[in-house]
N, CA, C, O and CB atoms as a CASP TS submission, in Angstrom:
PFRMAT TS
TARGET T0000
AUTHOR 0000-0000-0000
METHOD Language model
MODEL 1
PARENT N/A
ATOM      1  N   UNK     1      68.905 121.271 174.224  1.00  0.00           N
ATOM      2  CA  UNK     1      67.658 120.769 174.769  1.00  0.00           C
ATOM      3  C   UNK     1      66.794 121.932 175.262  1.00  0.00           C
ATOM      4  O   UNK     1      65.611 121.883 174.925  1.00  0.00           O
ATOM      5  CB  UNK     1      67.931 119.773 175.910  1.00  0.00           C
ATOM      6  N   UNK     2      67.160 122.884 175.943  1.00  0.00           N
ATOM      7  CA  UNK     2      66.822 123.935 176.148  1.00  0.00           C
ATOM      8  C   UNK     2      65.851 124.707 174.976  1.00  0.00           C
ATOM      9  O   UNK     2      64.854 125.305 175.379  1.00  0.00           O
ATOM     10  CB  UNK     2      67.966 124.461 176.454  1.00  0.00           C
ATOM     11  N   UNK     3      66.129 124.686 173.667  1.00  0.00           N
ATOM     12  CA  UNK     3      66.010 125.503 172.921  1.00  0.00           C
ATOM     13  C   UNK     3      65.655 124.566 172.235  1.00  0.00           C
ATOM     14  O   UNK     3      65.764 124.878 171.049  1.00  0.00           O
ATOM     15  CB  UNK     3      66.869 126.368 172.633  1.00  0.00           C
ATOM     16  N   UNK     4      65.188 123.318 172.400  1.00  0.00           N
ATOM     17  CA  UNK     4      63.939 122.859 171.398  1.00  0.00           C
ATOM     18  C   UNK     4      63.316 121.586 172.176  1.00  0.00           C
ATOM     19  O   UNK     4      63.862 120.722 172.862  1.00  0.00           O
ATOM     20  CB  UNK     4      64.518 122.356 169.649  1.00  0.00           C
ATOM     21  N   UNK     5      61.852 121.816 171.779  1.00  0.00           N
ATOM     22  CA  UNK     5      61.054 121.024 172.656  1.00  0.00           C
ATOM     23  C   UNK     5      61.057 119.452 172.689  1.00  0.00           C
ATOM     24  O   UNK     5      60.047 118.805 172.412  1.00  0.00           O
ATOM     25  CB  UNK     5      59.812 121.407 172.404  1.00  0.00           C
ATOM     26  N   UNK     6      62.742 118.644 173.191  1.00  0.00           N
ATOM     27  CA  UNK     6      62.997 117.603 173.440  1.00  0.00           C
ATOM     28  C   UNK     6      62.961 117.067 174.027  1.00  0.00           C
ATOM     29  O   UNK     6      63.248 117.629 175.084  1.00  0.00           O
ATOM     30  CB  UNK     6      63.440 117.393 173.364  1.00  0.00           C
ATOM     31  N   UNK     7      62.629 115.497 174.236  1.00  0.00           N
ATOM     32  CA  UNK     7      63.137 115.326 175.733  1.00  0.00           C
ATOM     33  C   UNK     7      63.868 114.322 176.182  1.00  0.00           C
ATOM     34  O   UNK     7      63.807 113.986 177.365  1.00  0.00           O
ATOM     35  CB  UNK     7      62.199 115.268 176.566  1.00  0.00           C
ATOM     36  N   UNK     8      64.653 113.714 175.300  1.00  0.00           N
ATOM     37  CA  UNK     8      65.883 112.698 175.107  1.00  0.00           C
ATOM     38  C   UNK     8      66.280 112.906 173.901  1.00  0.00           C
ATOM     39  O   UNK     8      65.636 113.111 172.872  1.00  0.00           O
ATOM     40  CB  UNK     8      65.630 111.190 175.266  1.00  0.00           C
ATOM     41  N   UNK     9      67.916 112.807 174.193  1.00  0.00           N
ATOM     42  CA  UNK     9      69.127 113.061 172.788  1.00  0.00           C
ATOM     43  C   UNK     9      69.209 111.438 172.186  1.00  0.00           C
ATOM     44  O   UNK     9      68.750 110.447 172.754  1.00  0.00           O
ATOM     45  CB  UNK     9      71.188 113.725 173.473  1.00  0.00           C
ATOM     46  N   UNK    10      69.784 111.467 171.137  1.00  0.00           N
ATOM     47  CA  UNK    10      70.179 110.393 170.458  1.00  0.00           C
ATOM     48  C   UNK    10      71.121 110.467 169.754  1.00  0.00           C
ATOM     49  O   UNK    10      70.933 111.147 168.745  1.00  0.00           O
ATOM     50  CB  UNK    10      69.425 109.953 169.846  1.00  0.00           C
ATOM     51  N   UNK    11      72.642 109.790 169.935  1.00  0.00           N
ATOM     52  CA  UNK    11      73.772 109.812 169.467  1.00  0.00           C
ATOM     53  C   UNK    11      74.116 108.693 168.525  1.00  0.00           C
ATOM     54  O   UNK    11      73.664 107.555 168.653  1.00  0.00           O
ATOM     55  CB  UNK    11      74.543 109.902 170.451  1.00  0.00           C
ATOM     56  N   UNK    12      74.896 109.051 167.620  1.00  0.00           N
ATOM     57  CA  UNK    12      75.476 108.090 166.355  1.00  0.00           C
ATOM     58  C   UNK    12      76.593 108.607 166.479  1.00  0.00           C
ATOM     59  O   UNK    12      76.748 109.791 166.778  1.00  0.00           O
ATOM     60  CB  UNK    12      74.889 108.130 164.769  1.00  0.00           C
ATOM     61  N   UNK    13      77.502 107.812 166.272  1.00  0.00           N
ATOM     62  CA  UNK    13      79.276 107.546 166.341  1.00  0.00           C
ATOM     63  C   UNK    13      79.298 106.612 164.890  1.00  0.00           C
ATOM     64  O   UNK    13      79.347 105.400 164.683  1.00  0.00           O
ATOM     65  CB  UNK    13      80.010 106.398 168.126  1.00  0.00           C
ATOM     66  N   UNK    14      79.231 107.878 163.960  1.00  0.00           N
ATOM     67  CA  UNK    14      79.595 106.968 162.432  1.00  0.00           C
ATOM     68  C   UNK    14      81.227 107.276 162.205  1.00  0.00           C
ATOM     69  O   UNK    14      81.920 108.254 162.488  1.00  0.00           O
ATOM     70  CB  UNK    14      78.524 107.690 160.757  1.00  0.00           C
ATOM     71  N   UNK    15      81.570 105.785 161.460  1.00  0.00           N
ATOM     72  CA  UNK    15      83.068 105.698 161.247  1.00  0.00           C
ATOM     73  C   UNK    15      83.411 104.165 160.972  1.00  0.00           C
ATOM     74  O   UNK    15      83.120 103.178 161.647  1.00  0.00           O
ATOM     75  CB  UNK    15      83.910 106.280 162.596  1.00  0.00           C
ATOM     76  N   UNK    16      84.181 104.274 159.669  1.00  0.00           N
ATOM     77  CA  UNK    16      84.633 102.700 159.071  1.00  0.00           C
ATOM     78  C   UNK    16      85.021 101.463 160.126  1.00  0.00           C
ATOM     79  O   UNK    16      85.369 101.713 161.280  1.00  0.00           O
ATOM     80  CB  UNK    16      86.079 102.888 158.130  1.00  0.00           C
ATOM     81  N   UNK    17      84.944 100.371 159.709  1.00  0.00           N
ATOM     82  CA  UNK    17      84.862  99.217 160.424  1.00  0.00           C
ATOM     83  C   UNK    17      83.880  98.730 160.326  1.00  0.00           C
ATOM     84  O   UNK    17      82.948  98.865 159.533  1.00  0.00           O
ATOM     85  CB  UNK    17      85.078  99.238 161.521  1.00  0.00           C
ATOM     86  N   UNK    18      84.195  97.638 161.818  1.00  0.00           N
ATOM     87  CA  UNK    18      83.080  96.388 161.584  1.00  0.00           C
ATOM     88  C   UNK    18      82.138  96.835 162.899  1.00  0.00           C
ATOM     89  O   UNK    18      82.109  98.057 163.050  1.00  0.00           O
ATOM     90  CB  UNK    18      83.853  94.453 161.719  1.00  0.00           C
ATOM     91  N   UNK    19      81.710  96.409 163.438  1.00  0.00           N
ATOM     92  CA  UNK    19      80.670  96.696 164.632  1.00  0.00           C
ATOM     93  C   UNK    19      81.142  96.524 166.033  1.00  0.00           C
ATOM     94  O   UNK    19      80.496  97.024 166.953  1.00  0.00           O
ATOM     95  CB  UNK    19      79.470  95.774 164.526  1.00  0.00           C
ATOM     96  N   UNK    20      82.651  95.582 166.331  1.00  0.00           N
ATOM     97  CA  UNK    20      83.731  96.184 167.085  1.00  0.00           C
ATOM     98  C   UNK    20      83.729  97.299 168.066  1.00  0.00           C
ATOM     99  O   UNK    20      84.361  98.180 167.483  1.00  0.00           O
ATOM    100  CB  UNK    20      84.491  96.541 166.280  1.00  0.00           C
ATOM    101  N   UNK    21      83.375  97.758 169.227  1.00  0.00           N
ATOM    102  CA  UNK    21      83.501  98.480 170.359  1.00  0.00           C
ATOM    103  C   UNK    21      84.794  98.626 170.835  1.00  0.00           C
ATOM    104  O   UNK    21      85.020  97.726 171.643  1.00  0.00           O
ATOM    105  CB  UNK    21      82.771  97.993 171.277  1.00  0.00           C
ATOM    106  N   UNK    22      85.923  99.510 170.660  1.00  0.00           N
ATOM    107  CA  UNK    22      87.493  99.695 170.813  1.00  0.00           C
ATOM    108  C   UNK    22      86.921 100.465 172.520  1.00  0.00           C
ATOM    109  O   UNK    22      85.809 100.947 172.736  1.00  0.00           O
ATOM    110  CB  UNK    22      88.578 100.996 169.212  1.00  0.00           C
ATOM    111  N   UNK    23      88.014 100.365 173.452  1.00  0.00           N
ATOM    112  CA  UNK    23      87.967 101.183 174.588  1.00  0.00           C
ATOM    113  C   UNK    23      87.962 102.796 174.577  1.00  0.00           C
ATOM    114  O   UNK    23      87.562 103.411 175.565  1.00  0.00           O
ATOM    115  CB  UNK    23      89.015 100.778 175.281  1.00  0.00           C
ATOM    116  N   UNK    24      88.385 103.402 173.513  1.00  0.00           N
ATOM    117  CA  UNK    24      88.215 104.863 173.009  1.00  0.00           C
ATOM    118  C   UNK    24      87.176 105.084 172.759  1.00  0.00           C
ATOM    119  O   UNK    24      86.601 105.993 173.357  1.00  0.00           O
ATOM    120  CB  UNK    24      88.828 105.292 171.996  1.00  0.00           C
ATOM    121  N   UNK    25      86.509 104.317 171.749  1.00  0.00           N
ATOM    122  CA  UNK    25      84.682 105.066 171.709  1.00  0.00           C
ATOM    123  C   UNK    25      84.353 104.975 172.960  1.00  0.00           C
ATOM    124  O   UNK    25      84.098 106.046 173.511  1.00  0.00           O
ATOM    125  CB  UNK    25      83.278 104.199 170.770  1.00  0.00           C
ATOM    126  N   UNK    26      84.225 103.337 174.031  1.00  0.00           N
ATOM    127  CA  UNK    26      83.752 103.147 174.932  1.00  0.00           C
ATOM    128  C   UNK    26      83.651 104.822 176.167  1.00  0.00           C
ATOM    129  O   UNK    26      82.868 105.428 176.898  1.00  0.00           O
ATOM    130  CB  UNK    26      84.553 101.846 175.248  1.00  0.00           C
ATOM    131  N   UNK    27      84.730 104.845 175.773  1.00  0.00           N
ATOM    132  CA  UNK    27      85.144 106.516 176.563  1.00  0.00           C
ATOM    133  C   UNK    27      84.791 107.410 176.220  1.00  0.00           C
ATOM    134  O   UNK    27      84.507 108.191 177.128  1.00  0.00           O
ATOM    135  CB  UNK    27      86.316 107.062 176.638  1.00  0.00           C
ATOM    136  N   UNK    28      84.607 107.824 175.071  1.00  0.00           N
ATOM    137  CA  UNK    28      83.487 109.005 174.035  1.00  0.00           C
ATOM    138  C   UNK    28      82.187 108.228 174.684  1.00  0.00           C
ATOM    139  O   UNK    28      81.437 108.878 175.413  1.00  0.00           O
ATOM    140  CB  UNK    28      83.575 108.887 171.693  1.00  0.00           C
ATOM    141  N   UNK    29      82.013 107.315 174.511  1.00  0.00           N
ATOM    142  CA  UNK    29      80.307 107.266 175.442  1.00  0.00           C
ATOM    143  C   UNK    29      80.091 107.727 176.504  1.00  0.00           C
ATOM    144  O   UNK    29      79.190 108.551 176.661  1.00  0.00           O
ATOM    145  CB  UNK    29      79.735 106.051 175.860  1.00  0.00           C
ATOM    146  N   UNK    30      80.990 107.241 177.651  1.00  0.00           N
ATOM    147  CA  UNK    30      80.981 107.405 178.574  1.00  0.00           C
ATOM    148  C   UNK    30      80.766 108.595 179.109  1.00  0.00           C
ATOM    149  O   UNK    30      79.879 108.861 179.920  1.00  0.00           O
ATOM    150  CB  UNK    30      81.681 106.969 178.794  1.00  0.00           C
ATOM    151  N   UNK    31      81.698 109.442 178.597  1.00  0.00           N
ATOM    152  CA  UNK    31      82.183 110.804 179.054  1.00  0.00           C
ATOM    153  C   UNK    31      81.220 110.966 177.942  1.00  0.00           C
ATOM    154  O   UNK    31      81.631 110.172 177.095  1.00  0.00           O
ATOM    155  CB  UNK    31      83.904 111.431 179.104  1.00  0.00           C
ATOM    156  N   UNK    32      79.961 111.667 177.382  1.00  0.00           N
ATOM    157  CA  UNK    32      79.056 111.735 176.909  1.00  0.00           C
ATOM    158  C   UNK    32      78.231 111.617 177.279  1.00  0.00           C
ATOM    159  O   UNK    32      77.368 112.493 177.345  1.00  0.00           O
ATOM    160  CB  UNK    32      79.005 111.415 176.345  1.00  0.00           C
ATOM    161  N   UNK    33      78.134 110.503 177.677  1.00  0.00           N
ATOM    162  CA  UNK    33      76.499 110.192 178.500  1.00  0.00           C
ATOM    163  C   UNK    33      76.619 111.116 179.926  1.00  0.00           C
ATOM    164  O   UNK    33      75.708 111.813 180.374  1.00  0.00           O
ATOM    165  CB  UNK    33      76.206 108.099 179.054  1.00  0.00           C
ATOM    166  N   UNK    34      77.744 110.976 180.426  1.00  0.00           N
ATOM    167  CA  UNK    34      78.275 111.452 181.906  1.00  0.00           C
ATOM    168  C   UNK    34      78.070 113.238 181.665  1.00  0.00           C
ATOM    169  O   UNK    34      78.294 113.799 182.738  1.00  0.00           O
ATOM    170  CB  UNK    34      80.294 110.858 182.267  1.00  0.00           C
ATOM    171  N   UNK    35      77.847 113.860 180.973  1.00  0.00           N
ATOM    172  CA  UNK    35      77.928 115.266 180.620  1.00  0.00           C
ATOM    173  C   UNK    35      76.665 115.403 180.458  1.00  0.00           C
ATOM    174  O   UNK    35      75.967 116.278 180.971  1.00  0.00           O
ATOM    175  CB  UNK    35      78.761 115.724 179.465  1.00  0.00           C
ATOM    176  N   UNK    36      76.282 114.446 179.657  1.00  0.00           N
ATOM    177  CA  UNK    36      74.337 114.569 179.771  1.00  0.00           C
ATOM    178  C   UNK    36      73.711 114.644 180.951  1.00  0.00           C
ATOM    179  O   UNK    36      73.027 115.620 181.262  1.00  0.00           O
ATOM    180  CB  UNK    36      73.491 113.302 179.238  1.00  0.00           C
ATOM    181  N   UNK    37      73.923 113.441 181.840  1.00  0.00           N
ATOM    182  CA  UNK    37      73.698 113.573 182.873  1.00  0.00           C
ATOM    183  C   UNK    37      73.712 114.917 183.936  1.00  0.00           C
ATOM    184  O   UNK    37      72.807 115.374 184.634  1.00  0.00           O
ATOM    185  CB  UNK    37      74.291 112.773 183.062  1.00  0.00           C
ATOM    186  N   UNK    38      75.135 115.352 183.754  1.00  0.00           N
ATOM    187  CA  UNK    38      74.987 116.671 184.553  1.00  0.00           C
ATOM    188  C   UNK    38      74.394 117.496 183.982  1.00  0.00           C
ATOM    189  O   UNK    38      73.415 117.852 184.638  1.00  0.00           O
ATOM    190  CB  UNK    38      76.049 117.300 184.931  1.00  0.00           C
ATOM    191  N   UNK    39      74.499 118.020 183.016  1.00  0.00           N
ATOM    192  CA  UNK    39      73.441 118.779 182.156  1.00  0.00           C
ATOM    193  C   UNK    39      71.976 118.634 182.358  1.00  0.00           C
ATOM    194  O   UNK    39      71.070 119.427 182.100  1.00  0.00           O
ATOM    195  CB  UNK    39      73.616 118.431 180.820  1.00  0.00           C
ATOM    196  N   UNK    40      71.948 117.540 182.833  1.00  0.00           N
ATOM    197  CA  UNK    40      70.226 117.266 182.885  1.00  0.00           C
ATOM    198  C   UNK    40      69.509 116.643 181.832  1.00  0.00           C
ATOM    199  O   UNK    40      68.286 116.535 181.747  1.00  0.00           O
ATOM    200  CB  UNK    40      69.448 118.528 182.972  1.00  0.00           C
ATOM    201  N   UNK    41      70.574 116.144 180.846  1.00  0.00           N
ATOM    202  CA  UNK    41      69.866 115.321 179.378  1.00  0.00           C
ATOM    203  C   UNK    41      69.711 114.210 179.660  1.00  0.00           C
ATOM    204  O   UNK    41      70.499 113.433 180.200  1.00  0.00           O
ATOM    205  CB  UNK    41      70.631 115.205 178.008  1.00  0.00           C
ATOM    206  N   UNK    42      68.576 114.043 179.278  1.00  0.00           N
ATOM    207  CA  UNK    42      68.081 112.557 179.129  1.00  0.00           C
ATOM    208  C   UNK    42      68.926 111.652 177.625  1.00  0.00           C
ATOM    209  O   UNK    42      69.043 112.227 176.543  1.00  0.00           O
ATOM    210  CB  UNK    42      66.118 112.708 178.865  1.00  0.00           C
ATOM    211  N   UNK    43      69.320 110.526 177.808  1.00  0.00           N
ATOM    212  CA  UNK    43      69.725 110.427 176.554  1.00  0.00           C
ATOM    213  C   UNK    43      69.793 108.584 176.476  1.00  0.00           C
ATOM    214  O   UNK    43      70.510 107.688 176.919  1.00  0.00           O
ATOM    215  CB  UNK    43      71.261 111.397 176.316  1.00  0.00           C
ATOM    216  N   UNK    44      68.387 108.745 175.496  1.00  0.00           N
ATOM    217  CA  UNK    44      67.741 107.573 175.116  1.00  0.00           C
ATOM    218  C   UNK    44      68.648 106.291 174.282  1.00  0.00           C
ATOM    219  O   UNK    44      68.456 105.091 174.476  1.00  0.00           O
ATOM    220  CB  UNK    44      66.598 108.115 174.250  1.00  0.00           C
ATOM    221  N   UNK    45      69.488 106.773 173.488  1.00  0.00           N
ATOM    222  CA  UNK    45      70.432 105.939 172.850  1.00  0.00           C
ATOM    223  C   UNK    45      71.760 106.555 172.402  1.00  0.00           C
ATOM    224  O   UNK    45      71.881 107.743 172.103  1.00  0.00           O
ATOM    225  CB  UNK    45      69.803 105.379 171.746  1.00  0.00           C
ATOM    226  N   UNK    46      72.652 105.736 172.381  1.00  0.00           N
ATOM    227  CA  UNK    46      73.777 105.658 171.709  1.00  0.00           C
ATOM    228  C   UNK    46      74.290 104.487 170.314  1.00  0.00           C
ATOM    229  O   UNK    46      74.047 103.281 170.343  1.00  0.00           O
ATOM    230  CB  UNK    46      74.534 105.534 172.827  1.00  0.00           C
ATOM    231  N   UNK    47      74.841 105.022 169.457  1.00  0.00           N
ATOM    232  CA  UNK    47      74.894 104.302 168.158  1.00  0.00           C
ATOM    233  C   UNK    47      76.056 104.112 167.571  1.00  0.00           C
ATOM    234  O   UNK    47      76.741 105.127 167.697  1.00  0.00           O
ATOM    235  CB  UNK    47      74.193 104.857 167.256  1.00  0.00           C
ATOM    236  N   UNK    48      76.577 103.306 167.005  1.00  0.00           N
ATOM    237  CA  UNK    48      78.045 103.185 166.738  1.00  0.00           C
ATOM    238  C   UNK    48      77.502 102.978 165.100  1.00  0.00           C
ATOM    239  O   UNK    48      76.712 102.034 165.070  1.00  0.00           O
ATOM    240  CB  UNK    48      79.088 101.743 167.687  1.00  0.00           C
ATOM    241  N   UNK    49      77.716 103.620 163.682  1.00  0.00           N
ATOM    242  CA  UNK    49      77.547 103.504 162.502  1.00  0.00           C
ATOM    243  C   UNK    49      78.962 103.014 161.864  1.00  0.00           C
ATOM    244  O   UNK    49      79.999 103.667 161.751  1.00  0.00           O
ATOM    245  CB  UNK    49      76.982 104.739 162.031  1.00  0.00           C
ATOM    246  N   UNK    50      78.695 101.659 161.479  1.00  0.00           N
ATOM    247  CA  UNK    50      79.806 101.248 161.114  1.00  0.00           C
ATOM    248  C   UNK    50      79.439 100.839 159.086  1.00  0.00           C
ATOM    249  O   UNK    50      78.443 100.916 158.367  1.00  0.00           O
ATOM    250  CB  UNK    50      80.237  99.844 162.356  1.00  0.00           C
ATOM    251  N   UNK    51      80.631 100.492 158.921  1.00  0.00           N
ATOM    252  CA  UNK    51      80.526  99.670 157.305  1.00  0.00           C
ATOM    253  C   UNK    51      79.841  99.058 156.973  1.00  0.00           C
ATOM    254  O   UNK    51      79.546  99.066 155.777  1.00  0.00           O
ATOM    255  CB  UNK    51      81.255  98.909 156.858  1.00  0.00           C
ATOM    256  N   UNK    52      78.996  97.878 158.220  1.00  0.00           N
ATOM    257  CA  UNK    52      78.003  96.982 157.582  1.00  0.00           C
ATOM    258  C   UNK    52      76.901  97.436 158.709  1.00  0.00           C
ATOM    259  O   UNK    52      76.226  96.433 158.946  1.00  0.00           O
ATOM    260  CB  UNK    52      78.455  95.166 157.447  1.00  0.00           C
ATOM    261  N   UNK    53      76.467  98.492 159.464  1.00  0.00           N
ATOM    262  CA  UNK    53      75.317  98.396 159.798  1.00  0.00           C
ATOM    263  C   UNK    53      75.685  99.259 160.689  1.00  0.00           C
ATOM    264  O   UNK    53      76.767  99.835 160.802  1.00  0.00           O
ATOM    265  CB  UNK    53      74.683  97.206 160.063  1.00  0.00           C
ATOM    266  N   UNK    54      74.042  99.381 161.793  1.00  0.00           N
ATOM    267  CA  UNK    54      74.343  99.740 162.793  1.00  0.00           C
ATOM    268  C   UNK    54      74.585  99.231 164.496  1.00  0.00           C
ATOM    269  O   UNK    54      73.544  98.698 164.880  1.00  0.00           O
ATOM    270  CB  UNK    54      73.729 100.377 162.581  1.00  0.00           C
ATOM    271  N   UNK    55      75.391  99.245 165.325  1.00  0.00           N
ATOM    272  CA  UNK    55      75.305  98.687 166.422  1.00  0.00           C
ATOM    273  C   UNK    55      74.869  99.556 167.560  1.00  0.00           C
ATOM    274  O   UNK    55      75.362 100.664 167.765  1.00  0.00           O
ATOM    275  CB  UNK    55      76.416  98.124 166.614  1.00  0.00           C
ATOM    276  N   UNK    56      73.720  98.900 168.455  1.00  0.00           N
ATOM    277  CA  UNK    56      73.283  99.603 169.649  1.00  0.00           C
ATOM    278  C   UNK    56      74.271  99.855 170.807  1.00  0.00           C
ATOM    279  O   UNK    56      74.638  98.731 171.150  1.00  0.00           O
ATOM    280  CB  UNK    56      72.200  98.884 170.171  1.00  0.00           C
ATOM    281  N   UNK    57      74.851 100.732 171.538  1.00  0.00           N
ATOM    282  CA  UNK    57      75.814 101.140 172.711  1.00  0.00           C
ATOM    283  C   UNK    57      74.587 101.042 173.842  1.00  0.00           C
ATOM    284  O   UNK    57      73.798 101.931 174.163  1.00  0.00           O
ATOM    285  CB  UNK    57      76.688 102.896 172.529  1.00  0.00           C
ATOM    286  N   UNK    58      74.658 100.036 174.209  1.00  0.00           N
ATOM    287  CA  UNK    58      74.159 100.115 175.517  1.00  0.00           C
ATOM    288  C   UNK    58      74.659 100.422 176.844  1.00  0.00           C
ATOM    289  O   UNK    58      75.850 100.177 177.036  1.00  0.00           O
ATOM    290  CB  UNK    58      73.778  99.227 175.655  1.00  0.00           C
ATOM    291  N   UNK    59      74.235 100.727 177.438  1.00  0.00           N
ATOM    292  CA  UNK    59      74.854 101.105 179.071  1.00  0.00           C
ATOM    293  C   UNK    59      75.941 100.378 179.653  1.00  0.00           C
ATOM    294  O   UNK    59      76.897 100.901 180.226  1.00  0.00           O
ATOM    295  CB  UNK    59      73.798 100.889 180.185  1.00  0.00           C
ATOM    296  N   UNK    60      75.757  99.138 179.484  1.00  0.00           N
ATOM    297  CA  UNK    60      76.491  97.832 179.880  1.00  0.00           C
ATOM    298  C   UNK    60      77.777  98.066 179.345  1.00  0.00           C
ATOM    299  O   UNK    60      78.721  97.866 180.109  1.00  0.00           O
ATOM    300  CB  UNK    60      75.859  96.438 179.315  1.00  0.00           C
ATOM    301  N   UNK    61      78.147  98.657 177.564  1.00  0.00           N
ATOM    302  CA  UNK    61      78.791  98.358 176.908  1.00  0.00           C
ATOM    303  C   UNK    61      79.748  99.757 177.249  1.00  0.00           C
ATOM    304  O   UNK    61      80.891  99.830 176.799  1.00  0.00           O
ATOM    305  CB  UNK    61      78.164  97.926 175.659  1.00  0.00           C
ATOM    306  N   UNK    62      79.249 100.685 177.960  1.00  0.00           N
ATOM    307  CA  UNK    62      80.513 101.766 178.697  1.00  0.00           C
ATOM    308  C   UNK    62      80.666 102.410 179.284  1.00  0.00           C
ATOM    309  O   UNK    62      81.414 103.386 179.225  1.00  0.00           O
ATOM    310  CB  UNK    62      81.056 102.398 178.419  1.00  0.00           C
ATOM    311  N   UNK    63      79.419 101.762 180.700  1.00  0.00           N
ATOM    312  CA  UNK    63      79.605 101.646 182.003  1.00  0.00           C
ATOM    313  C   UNK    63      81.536 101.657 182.590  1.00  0.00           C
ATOM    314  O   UNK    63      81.819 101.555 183.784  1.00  0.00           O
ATOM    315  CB  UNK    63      78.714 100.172 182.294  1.00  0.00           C
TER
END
């Protein structure tokens, strides 16, 4: 972020399956978003890329 004129990240978590949220990604979010935070990143979305589409990770979903 530093080194290019951004000002919110946007993450995709591509990988086979269905659109399904397992407690392990939930934790790759978490601890993700939680690193942004200290870092000072803003970070507008999270994305789970699955087999048939894409699903939105919302806050709620790994809080």
């Amino acid at each position: 972020m530093e080194e290019l004129p951004a000002a919110q990240a946007v993450f995709s978590w591509e990988r086979p399956g269905g659109p399904q949220v397992g407690a392990e990604e939930r934790a790759w979010a978490r601890g993700l978003g939680a690193a942004c935070a200290r870092a000072g990143v803003r970070v507008r979305a999270q994305f789970v890329v699955h087999d048939r589409g894409v699903r939105v990770l919302a806050p709620d979903d790994y809080a």
